[in-house]
CHARMM-style PDB file with segment names, atoms N, HN, CA, C and O in Angstrom:
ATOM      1  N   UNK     1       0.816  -1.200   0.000  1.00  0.00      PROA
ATOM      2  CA  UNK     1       0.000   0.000   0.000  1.00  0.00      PROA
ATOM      3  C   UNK     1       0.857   1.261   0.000  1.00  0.00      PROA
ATOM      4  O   UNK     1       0.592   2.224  -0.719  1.00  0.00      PROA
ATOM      5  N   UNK     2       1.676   1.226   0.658  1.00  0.00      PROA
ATOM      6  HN  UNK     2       1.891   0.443   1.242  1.00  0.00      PROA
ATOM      7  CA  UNK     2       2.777   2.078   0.664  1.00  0.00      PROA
ATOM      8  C   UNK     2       3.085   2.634  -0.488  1.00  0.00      PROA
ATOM      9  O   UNK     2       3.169   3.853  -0.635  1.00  0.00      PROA
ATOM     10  N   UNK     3       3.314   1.631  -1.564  1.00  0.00      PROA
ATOM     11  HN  UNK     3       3.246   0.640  -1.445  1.00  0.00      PROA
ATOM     12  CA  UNK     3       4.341   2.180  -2.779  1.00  0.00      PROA
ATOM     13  C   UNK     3       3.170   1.999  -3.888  1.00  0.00      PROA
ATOM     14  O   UNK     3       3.349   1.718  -5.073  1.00  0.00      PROA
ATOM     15  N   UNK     4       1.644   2.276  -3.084  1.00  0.00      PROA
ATOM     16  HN  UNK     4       1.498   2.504  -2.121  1.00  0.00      PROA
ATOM     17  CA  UNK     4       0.747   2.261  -4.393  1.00  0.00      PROA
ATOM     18  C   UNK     4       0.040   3.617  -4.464  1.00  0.00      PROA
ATOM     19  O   UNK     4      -0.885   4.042  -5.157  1.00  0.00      PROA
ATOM     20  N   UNK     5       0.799   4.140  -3.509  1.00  0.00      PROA
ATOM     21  HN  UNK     5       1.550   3.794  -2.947  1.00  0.00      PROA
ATOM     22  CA  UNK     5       0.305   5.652  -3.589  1.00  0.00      PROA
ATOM     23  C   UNK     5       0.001   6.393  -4.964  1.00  0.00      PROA
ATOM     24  O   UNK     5      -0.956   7.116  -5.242  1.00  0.00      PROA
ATOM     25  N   UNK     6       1.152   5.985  -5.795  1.00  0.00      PROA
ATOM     26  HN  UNK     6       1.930   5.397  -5.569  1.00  0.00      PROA
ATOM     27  CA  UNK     6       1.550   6.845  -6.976  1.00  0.00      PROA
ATOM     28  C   UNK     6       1.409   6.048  -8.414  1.00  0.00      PROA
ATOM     29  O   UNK     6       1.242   6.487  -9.552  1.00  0.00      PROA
ATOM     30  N   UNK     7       1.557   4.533  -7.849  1.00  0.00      PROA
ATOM     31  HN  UNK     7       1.692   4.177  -6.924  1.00  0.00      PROA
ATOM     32  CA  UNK     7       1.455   3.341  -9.152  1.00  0.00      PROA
ATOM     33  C   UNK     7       0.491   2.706  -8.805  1.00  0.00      PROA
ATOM     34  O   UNK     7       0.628   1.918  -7.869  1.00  0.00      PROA
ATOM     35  N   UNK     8      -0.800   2.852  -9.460  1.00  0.00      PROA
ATOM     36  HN  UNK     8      -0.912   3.492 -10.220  1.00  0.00      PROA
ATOM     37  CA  UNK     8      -1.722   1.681  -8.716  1.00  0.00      PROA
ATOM     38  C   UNK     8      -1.702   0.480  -9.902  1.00  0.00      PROA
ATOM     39  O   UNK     8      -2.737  -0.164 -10.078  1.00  0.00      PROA
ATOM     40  N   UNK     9      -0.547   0.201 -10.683  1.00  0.00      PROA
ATOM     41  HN  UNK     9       0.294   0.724 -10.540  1.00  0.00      PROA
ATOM     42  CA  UNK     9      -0.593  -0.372 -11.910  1.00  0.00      PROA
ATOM     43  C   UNK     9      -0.694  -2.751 -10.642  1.00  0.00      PROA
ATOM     44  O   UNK     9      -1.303  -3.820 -10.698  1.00  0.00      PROA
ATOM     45  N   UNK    10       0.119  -2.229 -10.042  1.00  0.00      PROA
ATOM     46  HN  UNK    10       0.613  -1.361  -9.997  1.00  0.00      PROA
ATOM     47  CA  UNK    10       0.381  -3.628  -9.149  1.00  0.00      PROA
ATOM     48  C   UNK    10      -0.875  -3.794  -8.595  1.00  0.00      PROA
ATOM     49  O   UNK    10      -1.692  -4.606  -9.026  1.00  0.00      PROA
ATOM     50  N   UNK    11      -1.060  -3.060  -7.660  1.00  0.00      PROA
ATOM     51  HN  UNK    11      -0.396  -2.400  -7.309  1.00  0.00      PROA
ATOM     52  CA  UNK    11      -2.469  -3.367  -7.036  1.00  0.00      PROA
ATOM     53  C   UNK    11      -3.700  -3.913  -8.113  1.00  0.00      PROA
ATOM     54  O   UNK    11      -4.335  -4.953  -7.942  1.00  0.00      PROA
ATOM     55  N   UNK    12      -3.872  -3.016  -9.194  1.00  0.00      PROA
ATOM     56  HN  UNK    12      -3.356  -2.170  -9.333  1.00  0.00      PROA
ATOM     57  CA  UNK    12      -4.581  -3.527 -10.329  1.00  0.00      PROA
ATOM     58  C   UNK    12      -4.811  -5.092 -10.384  1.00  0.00      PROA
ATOM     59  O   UNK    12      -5.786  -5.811 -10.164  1.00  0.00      PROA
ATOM     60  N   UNK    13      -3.212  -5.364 -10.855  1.00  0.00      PROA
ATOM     61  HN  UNK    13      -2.420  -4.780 -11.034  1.00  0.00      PROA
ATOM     62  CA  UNK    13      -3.215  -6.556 -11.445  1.00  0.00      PROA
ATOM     63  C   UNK    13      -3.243  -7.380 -10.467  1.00  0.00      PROA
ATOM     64  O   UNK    13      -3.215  -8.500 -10.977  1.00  0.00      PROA
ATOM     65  N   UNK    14      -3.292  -7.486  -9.099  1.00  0.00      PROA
ATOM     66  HN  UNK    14      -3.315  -6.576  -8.685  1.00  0.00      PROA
ATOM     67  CA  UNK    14      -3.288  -8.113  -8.087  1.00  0.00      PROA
ATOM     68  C   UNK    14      -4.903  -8.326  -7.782  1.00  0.00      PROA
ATOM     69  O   UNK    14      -5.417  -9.311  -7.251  1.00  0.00      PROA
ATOM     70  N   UNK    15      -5.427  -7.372  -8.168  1.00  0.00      PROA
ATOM     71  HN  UNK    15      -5.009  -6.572  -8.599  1.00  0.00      PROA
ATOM     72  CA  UNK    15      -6.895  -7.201  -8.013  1.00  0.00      PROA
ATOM     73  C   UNK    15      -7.883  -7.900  -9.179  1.00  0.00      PROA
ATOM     74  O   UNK    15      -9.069  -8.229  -9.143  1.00  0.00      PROA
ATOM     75  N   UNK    16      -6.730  -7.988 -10.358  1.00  0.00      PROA
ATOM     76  HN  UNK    16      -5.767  -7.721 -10.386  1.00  0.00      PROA
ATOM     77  CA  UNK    16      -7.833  -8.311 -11.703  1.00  0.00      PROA
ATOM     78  C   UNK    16      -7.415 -10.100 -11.599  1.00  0.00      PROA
ATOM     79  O   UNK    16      -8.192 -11.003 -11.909  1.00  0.00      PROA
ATOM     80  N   UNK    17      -6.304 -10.245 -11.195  1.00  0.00      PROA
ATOM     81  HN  UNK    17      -5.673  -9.512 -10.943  1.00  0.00      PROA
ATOM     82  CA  UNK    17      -6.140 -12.098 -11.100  1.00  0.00      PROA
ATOM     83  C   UNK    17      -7.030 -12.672 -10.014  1.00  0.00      PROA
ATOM     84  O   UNK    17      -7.388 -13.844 -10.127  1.00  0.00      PROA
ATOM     85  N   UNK    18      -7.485 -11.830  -8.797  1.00  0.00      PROA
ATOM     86  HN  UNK    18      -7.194 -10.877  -8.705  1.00  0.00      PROA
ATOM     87  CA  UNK    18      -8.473 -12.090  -7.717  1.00  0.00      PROA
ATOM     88  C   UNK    18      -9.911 -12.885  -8.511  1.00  0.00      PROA
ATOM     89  O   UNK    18     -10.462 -13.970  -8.326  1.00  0.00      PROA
ATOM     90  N   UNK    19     -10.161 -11.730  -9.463  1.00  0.00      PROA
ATOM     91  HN  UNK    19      -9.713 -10.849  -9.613  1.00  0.00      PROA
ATOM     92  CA  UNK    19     -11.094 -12.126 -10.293  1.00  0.00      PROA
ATOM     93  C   UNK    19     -11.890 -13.404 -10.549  1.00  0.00      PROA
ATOM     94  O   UNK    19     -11.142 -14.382 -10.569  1.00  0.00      PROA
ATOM     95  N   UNK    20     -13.290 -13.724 -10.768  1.00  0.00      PROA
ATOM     96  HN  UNK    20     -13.897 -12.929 -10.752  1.00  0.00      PROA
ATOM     97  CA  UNK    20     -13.742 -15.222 -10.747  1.00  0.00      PROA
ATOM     98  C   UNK    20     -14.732 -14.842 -11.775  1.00  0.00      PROA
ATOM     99  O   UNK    20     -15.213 -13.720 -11.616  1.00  0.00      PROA
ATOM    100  N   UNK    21     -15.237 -15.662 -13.010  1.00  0.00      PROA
ATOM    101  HN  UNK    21     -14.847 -16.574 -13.140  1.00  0.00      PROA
ATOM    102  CA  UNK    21     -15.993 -15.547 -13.503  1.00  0.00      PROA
ATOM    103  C   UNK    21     -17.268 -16.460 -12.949  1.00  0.00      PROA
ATOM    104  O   UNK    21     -18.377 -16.248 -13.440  1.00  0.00      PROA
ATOM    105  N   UNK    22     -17.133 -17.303 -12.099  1.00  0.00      PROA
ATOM    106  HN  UNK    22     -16.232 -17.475 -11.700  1.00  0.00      PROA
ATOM    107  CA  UNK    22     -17.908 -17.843 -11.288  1.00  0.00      PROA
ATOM    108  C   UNK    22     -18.855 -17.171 -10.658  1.00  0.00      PROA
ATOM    109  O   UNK    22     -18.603 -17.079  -9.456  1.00  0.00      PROA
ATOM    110  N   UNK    23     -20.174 -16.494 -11.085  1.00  0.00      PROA
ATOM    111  HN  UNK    23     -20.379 -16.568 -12.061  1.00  0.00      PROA
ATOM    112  CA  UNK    23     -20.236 -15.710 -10.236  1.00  0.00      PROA
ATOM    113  C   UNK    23     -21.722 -16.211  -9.687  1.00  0.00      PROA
ATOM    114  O   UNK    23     -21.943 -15.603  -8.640  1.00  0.00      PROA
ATOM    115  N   UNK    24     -22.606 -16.928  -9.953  1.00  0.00      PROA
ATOM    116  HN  UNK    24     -22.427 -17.422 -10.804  1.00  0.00      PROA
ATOM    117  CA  UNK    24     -23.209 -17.839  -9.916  1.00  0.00      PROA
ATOM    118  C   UNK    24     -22.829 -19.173  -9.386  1.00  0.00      PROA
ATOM    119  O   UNK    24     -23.603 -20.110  -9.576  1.00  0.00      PROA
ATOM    120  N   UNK    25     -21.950 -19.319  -8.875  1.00  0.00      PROA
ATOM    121  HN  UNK    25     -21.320 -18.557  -8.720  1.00  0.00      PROA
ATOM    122  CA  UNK    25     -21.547 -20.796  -8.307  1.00  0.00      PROA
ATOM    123  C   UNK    25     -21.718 -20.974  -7.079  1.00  0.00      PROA
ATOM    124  O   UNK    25     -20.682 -20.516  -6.597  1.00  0.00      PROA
ATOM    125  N   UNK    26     -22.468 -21.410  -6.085  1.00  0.00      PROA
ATOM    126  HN  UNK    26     -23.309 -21.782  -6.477  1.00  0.00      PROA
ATOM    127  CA  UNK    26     -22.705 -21.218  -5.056  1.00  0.00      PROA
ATOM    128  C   UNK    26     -21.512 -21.788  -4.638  1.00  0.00      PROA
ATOM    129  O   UNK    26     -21.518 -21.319  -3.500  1.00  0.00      PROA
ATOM    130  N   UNK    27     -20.459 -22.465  -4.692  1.00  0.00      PROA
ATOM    131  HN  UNK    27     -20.454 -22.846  -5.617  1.00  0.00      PROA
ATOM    132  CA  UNK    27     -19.609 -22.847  -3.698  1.00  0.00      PROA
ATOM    133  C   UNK    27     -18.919 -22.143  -3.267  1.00  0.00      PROA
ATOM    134  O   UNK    27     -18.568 -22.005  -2.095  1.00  0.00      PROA
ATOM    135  N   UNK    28     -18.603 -21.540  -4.278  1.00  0.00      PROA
ATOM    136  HN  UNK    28     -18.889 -21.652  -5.230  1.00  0.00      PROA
ATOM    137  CA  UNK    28     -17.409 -19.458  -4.631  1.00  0.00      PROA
ATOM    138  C   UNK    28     -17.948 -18.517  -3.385  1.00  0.00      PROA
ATOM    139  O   UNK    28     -17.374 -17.892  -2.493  1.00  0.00      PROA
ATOM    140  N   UNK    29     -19.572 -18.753  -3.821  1.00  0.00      PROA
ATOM    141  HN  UNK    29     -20.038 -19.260  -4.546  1.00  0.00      PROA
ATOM    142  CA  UNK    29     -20.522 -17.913  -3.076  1.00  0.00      PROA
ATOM    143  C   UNK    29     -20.128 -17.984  -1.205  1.00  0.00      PROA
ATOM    144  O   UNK    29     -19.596 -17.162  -0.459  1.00  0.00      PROA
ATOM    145  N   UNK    30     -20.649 -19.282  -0.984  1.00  0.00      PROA
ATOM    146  HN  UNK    30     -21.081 -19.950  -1.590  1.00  0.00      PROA
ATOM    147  CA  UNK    30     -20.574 -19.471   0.092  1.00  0.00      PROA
ATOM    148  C   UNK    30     -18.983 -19.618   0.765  1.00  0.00      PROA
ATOM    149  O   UNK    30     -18.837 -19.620   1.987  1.00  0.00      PROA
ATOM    150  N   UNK    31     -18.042 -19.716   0.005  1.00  0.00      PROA
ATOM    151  HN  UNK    31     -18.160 -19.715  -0.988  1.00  0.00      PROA
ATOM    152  CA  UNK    31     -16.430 -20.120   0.386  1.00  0.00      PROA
ATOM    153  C   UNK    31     -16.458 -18.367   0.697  1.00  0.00      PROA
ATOM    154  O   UNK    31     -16.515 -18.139   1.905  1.00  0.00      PROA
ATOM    155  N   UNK    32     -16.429 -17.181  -0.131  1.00  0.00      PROA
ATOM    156  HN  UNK    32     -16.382 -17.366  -1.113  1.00  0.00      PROA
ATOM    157  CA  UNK    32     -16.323 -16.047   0.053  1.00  0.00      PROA
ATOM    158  C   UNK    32     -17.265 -15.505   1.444  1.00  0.00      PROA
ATOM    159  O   UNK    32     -16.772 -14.768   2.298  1.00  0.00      PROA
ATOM    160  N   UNK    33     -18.626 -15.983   1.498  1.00  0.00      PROA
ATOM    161  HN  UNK    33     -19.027 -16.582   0.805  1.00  0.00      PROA
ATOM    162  CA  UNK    33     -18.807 -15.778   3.019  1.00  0.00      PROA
ATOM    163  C   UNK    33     -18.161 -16.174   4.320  1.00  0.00      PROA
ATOM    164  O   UNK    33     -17.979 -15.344   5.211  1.00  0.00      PROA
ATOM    165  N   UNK    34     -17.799 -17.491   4.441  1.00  0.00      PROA
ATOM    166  HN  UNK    34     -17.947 -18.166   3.717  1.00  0.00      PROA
ATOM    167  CA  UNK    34     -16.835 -18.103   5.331  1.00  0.00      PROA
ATOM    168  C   UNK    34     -15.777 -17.669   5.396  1.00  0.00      PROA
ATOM    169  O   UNK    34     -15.285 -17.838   6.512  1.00  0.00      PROA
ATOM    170  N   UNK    35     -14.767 -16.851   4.274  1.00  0.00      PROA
ATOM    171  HN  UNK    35     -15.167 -16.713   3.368  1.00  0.00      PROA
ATOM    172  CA  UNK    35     -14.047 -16.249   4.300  1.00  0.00      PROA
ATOM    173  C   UNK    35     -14.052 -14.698   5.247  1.00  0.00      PROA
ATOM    174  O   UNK    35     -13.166 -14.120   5.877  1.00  0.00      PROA
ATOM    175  N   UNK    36     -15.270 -14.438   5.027  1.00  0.00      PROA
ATOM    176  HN  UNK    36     -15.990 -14.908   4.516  1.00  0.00      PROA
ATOM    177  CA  UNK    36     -15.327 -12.808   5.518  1.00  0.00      PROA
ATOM    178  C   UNK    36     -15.761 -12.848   7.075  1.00  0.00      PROA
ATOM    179  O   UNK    36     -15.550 -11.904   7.836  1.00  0.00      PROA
ATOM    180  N   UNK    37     -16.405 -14.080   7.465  1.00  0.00      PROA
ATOM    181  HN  UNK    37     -16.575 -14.847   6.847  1.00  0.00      PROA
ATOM    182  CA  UNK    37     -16.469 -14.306   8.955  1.00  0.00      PROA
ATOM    183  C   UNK    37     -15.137 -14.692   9.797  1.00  0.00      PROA
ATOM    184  O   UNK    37     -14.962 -14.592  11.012  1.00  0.00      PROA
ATOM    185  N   UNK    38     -14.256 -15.158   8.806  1.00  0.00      PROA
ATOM    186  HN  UNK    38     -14.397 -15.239   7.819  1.00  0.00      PROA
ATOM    187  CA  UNK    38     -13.038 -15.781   9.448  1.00  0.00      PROA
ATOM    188  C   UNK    38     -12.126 -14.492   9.906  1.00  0.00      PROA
ATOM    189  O   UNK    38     -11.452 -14.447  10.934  1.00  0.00      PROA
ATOM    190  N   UNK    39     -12.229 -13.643   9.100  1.00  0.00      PROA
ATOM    191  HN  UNK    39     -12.777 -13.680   8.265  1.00  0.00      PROA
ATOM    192  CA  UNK    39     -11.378 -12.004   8.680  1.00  0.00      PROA
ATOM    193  C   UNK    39     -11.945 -11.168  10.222  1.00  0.00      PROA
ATOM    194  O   UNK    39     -11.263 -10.321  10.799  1.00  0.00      PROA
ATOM    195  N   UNK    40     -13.530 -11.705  10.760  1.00  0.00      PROA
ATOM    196  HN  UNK    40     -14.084 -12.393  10.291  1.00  0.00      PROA
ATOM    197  CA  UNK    40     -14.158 -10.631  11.480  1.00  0.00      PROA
ATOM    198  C   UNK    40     -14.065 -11.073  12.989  1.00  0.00      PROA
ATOM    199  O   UNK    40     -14.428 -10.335  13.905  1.00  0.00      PROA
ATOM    200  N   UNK    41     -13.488 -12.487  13.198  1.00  0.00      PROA
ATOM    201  HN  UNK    41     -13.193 -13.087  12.454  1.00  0.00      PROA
ATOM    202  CA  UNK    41     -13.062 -13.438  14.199  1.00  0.00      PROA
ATOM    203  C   UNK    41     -12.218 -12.908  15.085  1.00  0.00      PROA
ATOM    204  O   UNK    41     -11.156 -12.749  14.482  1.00  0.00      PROA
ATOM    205  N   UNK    42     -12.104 -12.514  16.292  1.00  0.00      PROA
ATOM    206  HN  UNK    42     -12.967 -12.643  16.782  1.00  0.00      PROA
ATOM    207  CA  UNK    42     -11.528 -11.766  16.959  1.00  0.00      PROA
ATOM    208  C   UNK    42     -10.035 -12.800  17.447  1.00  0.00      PROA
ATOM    209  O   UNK    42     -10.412 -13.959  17.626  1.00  0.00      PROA
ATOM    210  N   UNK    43      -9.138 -12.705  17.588  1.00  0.00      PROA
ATOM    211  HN  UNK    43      -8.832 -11.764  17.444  1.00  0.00      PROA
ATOM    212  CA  UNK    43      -7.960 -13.719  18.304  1.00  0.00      PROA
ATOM    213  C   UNK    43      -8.156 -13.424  19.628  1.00  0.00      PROA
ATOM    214  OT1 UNK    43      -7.472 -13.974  20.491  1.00  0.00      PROA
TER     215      UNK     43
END
């Protein structure tokens, strides 16, 4: 984040390979919810 102040060319492409054309797939669906509860999980 630091060095994307000025180049957001990395972040981009870091962001466009994230990408899923799946977007209708419930497994994607539900793996991306389980994901965002795991992120909100306190240690």
């Amino acid at each position: 984040m630091i060095a994307s102040h000025t180049d957001s060319s990395r972040i981009r492409l870091l962001l466009k390979e994230a990408l899923t054309n799946k977007i209708n797939d419930r497994a994607t669906f539900m793996k991306g919810i389980d994901y965002s509860y795991y992120y909100e999980q306190e240690e």
